[in-house]
SERO-4910 file (N, C-alpha, C, O; in steps of 0.05 Angstrom, whole numbers):
BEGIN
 pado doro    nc1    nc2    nc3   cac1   cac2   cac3    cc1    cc2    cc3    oc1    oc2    oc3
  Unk    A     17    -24      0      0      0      0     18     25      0     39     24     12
  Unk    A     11     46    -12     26     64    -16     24     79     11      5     74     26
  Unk    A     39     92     15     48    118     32     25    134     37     17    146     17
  Unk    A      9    138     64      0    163     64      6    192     53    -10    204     39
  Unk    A     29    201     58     39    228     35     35    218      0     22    233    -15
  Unk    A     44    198     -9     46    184    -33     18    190    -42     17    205    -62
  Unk    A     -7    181    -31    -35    182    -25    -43    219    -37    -51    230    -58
  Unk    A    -34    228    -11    -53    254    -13    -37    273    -28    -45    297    -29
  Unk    A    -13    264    -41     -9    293    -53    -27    300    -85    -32    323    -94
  Unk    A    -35    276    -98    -58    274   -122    -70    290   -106    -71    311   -119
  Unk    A    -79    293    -87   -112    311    -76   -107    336    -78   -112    353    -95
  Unk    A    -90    336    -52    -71    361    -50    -69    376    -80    -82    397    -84
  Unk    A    -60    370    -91    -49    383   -125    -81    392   -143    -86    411   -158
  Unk    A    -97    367   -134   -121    377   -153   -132    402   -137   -138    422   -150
  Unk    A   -135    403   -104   -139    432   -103   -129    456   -109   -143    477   -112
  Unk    A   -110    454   -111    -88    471   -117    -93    477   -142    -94    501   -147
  Unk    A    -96    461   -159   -102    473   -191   -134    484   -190   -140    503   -205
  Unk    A   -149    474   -177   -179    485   -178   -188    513   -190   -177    531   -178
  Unk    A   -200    519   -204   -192    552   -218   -207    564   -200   -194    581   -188
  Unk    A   -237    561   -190   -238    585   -181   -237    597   -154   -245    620   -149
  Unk    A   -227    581   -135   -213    596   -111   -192    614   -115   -185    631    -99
  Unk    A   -179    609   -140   -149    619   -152   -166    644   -165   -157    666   -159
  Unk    A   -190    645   -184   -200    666   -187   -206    686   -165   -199    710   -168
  Unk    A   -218    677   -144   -222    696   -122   -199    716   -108   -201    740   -104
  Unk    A   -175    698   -102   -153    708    -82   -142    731   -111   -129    750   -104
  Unk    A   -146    728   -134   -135    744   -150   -143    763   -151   -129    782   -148
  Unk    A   -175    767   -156   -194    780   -159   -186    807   -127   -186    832   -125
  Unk    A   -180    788   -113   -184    804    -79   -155    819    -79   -152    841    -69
  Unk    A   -135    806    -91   -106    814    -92   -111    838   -109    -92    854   -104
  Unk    A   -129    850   -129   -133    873   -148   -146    888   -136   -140    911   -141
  Unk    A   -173    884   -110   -175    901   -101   -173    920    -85   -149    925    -86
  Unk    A   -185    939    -67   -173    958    -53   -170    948    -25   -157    963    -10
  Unk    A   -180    924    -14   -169    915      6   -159    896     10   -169    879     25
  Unk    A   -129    894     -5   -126    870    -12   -107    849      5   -108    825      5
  Unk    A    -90    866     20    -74    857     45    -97    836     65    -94    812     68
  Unk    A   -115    849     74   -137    840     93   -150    818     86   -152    797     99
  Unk    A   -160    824     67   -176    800     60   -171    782     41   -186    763     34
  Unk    A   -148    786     31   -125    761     24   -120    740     50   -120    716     47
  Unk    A   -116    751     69   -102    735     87   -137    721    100   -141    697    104
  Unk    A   -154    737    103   -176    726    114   -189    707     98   -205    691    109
  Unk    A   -185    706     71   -195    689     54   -183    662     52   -194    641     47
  Unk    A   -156    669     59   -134    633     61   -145    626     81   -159    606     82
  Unk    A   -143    648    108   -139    625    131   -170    608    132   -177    587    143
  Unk    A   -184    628    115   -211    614    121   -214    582    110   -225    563    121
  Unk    A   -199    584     85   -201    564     67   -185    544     75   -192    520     74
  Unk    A   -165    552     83   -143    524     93   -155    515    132   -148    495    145
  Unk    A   -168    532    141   -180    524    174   -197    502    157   -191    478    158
  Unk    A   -215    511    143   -241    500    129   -228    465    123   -234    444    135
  Unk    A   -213    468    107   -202    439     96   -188    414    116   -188    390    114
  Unk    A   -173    440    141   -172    420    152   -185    403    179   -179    382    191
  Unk    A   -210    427    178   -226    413    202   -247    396    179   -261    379    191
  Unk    A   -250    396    159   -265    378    145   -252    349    138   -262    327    143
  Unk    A   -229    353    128   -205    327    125   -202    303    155   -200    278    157
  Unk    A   -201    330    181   -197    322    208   -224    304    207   -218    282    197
  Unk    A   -250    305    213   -279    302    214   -279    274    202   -283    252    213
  Unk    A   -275    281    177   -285    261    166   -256    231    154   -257    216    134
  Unk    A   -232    235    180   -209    206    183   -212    200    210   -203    179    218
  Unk    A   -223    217    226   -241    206    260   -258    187    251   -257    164    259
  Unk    A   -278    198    229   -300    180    226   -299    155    208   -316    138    203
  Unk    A   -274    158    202   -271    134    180   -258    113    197   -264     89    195
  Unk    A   -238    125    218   -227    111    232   -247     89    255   -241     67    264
  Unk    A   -267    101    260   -279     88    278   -306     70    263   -319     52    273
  Unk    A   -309     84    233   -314     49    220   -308     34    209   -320     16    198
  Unk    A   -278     41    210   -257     13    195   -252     -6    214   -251    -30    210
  Unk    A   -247     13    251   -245     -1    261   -271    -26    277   -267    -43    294
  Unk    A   -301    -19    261   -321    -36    269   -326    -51    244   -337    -73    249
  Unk    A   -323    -47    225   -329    -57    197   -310    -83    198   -287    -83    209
  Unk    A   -321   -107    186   -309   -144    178   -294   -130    150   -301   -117    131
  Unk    A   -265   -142    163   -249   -131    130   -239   -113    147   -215   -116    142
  Unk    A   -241    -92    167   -229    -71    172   -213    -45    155   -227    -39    136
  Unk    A   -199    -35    156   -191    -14    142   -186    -21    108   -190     -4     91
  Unk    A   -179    -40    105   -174    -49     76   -200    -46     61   -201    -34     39
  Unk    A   -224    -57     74   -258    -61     61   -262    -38     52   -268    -31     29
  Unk    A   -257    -16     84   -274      8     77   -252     23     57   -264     37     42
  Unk    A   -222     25     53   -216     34     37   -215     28      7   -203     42    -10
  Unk    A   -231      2      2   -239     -4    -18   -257     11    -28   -256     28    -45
  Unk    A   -282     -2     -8   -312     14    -12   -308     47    -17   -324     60    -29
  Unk    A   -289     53     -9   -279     85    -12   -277    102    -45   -283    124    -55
  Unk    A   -266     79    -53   -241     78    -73   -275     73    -99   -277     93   -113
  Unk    A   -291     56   -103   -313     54   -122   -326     79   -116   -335     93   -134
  Unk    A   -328     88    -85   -347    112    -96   -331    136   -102   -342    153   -116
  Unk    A   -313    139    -96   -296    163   -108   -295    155   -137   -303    173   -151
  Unk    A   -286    131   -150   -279    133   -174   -307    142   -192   -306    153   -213
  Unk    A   -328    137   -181   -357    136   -192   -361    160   -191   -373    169   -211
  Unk    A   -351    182   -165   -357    207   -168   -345    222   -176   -356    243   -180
  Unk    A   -320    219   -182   -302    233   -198   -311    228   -230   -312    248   -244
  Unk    A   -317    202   -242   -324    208   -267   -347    224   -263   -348    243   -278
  Unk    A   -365    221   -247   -387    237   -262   -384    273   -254   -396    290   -267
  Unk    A   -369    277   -236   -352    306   -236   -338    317   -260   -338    341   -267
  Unk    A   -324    295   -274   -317    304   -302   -336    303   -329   -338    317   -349
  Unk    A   -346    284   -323   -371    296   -341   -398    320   -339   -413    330   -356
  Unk    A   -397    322   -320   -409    346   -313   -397    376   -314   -412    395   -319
  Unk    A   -373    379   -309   -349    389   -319   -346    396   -347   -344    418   -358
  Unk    A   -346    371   -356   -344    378   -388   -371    393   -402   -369    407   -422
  Unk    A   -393    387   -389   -421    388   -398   -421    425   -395   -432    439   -412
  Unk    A   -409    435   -373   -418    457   -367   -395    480   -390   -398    505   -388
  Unk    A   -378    472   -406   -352    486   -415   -375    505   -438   -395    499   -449
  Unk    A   -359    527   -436   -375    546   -459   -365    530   -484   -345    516   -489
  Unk    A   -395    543   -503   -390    527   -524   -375    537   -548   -375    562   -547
  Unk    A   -362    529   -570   -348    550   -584   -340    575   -575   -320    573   -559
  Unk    A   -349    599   -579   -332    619   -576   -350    642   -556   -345    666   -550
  Unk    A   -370    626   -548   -379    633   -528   -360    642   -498   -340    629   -490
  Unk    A   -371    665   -485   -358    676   -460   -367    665   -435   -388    670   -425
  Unk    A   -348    649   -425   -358    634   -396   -372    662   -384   -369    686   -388
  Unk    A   -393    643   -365   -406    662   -348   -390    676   -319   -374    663   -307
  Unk    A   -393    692   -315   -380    709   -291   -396    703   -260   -418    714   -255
  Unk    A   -385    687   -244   -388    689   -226   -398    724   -220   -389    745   -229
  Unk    A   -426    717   -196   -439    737   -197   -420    760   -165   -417    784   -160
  Unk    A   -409    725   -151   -389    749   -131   -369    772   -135   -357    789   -122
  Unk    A   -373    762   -160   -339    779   -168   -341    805   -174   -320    814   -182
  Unk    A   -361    824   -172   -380    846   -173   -367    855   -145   -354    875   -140
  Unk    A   -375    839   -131   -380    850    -89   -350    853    -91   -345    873   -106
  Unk    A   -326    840    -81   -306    837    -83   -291    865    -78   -273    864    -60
  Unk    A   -293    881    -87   -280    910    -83   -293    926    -58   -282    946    -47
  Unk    A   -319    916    -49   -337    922    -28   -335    913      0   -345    922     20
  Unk    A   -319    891     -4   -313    858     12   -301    879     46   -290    901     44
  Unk    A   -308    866     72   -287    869     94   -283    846     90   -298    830     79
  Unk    A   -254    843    101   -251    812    113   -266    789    125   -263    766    119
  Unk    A   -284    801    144   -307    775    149   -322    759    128   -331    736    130
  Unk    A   -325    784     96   -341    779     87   -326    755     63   -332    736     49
  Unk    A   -304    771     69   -272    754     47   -268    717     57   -262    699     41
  Unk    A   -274    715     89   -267    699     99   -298    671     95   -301    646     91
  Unk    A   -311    689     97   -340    672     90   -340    668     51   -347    647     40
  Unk    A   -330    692     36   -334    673     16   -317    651      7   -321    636    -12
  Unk    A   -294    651     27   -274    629     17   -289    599     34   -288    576     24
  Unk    A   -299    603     54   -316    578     66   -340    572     50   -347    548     52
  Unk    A   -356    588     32   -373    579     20   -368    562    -18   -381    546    -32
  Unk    A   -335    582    -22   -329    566    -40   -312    543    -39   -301    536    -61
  Unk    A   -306    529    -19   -297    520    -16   -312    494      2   -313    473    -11
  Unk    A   -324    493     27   -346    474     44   -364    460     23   -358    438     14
  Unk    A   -384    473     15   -391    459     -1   -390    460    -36   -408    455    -53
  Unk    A   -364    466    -41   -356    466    -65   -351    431    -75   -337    414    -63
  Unk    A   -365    429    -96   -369    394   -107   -341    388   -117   -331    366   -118
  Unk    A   -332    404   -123   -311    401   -134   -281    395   -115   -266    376   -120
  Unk    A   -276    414    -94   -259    409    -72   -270    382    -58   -258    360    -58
  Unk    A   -300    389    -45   -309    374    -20   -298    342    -33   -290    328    -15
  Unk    A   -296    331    -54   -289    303    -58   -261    302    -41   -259    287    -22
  Unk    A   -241    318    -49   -213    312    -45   -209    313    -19   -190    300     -9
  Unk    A   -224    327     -7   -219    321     28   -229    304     32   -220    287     47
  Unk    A   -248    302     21   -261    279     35   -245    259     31   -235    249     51
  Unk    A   -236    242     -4   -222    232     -4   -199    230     20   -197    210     35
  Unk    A   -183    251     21   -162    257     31   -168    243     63   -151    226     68
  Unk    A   -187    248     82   -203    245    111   -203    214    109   -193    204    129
  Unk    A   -213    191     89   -206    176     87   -186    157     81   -191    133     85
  Unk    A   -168    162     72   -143    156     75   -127    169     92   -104    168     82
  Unk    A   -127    181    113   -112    197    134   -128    170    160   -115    156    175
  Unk    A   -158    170    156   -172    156    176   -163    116    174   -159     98    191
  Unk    A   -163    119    153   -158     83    141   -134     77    155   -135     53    160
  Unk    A   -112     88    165    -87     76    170    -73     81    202    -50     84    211
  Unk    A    -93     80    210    -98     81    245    -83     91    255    -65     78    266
  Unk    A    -82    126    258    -66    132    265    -68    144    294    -91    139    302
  Unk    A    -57    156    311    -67    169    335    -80    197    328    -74    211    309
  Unk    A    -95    202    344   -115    234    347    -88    248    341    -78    240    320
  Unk    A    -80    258    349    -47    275    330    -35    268    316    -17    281    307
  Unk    A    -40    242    308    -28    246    279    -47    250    256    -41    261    235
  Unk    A    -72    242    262    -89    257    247    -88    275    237    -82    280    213
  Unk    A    -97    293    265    -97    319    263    -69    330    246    -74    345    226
  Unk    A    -35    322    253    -19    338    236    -25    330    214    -24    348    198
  Unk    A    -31    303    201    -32    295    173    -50    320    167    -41    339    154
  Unk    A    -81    319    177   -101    337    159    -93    361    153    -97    370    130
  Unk    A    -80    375    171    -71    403    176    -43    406    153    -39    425    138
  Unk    A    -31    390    154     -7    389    129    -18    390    102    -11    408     87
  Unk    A    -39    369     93    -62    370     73    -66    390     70    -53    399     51
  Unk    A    -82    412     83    -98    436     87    -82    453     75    -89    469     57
  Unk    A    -58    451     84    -34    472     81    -30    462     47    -39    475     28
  Unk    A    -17    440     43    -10    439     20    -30    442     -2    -19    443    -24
  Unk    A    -44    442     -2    -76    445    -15    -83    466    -19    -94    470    -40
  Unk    A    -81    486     -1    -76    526      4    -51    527     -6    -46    547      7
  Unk    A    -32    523    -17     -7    530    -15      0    554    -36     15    573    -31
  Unk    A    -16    548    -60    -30    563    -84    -34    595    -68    -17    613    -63
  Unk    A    -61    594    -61    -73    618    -49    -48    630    -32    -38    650    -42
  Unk    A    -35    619     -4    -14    626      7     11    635     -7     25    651      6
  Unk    A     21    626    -36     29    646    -42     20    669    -54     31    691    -49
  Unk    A      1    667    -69     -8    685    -85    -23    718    -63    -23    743    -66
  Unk    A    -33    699    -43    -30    726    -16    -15    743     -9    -21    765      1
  Unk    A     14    729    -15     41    738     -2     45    763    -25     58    784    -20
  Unk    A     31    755    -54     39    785    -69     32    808    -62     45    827    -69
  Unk    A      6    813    -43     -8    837    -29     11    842    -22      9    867    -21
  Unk    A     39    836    -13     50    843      4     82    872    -17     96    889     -7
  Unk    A     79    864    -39     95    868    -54     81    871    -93     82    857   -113
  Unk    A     70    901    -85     54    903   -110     64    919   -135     74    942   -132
  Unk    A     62    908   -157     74    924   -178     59    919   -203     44    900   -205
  Unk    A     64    937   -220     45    933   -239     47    915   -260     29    914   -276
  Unk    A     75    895   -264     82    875   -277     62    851   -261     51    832   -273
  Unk    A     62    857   -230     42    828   -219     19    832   -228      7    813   -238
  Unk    A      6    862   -226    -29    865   -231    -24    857   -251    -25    833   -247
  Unk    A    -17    860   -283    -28    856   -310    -14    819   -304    -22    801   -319
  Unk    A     -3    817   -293      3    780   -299    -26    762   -277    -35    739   -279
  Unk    A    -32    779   -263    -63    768   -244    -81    777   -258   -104    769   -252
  Unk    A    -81    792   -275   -105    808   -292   -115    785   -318   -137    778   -325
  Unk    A    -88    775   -328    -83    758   -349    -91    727   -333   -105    710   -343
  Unk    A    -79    727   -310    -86    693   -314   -116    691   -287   -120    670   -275
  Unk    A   -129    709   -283   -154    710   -276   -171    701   -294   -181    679   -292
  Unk    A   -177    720   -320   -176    712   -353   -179    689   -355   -201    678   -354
  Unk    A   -157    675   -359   -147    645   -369   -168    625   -357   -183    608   -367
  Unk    A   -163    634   -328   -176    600   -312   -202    610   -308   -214    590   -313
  Unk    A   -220    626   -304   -248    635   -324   -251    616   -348   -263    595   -346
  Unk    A   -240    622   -367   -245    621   -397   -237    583   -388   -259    573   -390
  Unk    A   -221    567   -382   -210    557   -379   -214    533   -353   -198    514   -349
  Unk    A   -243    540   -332   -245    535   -315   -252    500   -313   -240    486   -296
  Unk    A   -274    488   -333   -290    475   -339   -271    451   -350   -280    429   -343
  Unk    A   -248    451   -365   -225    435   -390   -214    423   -366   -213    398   -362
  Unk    A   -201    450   -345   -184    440   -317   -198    421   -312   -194    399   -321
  Unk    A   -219    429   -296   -235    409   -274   -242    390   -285   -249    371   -271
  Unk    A   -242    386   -317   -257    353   -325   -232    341   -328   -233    316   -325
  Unk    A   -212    349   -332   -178    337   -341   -168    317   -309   -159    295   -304
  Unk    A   -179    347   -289   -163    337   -266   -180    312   -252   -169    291   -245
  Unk    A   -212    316   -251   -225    289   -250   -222    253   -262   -226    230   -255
  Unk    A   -215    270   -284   -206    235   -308   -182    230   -293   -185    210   -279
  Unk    A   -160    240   -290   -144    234   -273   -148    229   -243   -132    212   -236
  Unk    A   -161    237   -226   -166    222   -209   -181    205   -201   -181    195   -178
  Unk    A   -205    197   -226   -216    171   -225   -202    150   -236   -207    128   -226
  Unk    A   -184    151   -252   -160    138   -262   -140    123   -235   -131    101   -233
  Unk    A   -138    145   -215   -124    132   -193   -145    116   -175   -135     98   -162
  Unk    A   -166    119   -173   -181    107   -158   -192     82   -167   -199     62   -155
  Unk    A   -192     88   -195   -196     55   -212   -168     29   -201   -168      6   -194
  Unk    A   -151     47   -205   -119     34   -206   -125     10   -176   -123    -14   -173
  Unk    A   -134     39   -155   -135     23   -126   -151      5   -124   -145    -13   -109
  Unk    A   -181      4   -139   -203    -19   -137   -190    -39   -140   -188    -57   -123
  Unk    A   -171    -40   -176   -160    -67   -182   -139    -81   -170   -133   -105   -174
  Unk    A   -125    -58   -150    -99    -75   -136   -114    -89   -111   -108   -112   -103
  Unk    A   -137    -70    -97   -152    -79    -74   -164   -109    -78   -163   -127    -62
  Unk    A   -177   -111   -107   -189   -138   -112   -164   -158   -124   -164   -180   -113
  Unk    A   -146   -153   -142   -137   -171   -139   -111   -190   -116    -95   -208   -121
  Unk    A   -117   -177    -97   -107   -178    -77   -118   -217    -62   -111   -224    -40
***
């Protein structure tokens, strides 16, 4: 069995490419308060991931450890429905991409954004993110394989919290530019805001086929086992 780290960095990485949390922190990095609610927007997003990751390898842990088959079953049973929901994430994905030369639609937040305090910065990174269909798999994923390999309540907890981090790592730097603004960064955040917009729908079905791909891989090593 592979490595817990070996495991979660596929997850890790698909959040990380996700376009539009990366649209937001950019969007927030252009506007007028952008020190503030840069930073209120990560910590929201990376607290968020890793009390969700934490939650849900407690709860896996305590039914691997009641479940016949134990941790191997349920990380099977894990492994068909992730792969089942990741394809149909990428086809839905694909279904939603503008068509020809059509202009993706604009998120309607991205209007408020220049209006934003930080509380309000910090709540939209929990709402895009908690129940975003697109993240919520990979923690979850991630919560189950952190939970599957019996580890102690702290190691949990550092595994999820490392996840969290590396999963934010994107946003955390891209925060760090508030810190250091010039007008070579605005027109290069101006430009690839743009991109993963136009671009949003190709990512997310690419990065799904690939990780139903890994989760197929695990059914067949699980069964022919």
């Amino acid at each position: 069995m592979e490595s817990i780290t070996a495991q979660l960095i596929p997850l890790a990485t698909g959040i990380v490419i996700s376009p539009i949390p990366l649209v937001a922190v950019i969007a927030i990095l252009l506007s007028v308060r952008s020190k503030e609610n840069a930073f209120a927007y990560t910590a929201s997003i990376t607290v968020g991931a890793a009390v969700i990751t934490a939650v849900t390898a407690y709860t896996t842990t305590g039914v691997a450890a009641k479940a016949s088959g134990g941790a191997h079953t349920v990380q099977t049973v894990f492994a068909v429905v992730f792969t089942i929901g990741f394809l149909a994430l990428a086809y839905s994905s694909w279904r939603a991409r503008p068509k020809g030369d059509a202009e993706p639609a604009m998120p309607s937040w991205l209007a408020q954004i220049d209006s934003m305090q930080p509380l309000k910065a910090a709540v939209l990174g929990l709402l895009l993110t908690v129940p975003n269909a697109k993240n919520l798999p990979l923690e979850l994923k991630a919560g189950s394989i952190i939970g599957g390999d019996h580890l102690s309540w702290i190691g949990i907890l550092a595994y999820s919290v490392l996840f969290a981090v590396a999963a934010s790592i994107a946003l955390i730097l891209l925060s760090a530019l508030a810190a250091v603004p010039s007008d070579r960064v605005t027109d290069a955040l101006r430009s690839t805001k743009t991109a993963l917009i136009r671009h949003n729908s190709a990512i997310m079905t690419v990065l799904f086929l690939i990780l139903a791909a890994l989760e197929l891989s695990h059914v067949v090593e699980a069964l022919s086992k």
